[in-house]
BALUMDO-610781 format. One record per residue (C-alpha): x, y, z; residue in one letter. Coordinates in Angstrom, 1 decimal. Example, Ala and Ser with C-alpha at 12.3 -4.5 7.8 and 13.67 -1.06 7.14 Angstrom:
BEGIN
+--------+--------+--------+---------+
:      u :      v :      w : residuo :
+--------+--------+--------+---------+
:   12.3 :   -4.5 :    7.8 :       A :
:   13.7 :   -1.1 :    7.1 :       S :
+--------+--------+--------+---------+
//
This chain:
BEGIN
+--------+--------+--------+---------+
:      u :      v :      w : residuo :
+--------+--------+--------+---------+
:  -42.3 :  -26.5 :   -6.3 :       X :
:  -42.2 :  -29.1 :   -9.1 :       X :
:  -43.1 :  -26.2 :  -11.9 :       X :
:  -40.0 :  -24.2 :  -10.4 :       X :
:  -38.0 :  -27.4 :  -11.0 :       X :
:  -39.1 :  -28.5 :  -14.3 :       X :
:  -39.1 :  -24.4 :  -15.8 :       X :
:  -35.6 :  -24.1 :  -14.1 :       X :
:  -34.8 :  -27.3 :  -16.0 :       X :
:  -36.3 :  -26.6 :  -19.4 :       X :
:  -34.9 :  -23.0 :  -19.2 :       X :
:  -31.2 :  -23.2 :  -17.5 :       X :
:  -29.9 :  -21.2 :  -19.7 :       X :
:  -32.1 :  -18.1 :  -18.9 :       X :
:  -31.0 :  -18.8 :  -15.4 :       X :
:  -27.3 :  -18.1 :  -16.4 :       X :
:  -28.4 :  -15.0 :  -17.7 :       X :
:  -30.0 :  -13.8 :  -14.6 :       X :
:  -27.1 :  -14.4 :  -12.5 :       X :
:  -24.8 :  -12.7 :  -15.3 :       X :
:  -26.8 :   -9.5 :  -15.3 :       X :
:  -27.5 :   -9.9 :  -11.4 :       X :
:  -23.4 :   -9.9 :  -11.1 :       X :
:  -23.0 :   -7.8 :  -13.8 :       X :
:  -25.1 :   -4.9 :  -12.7 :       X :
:  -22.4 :   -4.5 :  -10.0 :       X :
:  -19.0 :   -5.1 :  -11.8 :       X :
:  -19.8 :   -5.3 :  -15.5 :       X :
:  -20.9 :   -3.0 :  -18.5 :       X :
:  -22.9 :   -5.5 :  -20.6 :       X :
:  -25.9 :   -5.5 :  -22.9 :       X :
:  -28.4 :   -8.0 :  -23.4 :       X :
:  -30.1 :   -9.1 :  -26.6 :       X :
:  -34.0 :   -8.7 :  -27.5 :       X :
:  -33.8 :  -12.5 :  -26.9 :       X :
:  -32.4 :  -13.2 :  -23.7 :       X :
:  -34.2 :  -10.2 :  -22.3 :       X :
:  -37.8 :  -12.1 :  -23.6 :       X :
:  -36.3 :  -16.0 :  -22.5 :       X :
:  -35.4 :  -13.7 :  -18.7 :       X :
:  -38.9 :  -12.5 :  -19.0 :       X :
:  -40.6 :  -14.9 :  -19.2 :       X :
:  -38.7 :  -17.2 :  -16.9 :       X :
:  -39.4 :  -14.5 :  -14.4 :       X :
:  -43.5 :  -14.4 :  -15.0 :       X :
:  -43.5 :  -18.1 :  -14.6 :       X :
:  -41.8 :  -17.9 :  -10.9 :       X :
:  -44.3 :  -15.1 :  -10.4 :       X :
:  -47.0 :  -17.1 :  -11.5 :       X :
:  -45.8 :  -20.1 :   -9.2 :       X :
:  -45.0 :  -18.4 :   -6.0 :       X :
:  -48.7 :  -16.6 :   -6.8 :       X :
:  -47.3 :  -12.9 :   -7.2 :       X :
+--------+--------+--------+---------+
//
């Protein structure tokens, strides 16, 4: 749970983009750059890679 905490911490911003496209995906038309879909990315294999998926 620590590594959760400390990526969540180093990467908050990629967690605002989650939620934006999570929200989005529902309400919203909006595109995402080649960056913030890499930062999501990998933000999502290290949760993976915690939780042991």
């Amino acid at each position: 749970m620590y590594y959760i905490k400390k990526l969540a911490d180093e990467l908050w911003f990629v967690v605002d983009v989650l939620e934006d496209a999570y929200i989005g995906a529902r309400y919203l038309i909006r595109r995402y750059g080649e960056r913030e879909y890499r930062e999501a990315l990998k933000f999502v294999e290290g949760i993976f890679k915690c939780i042991g998926i």
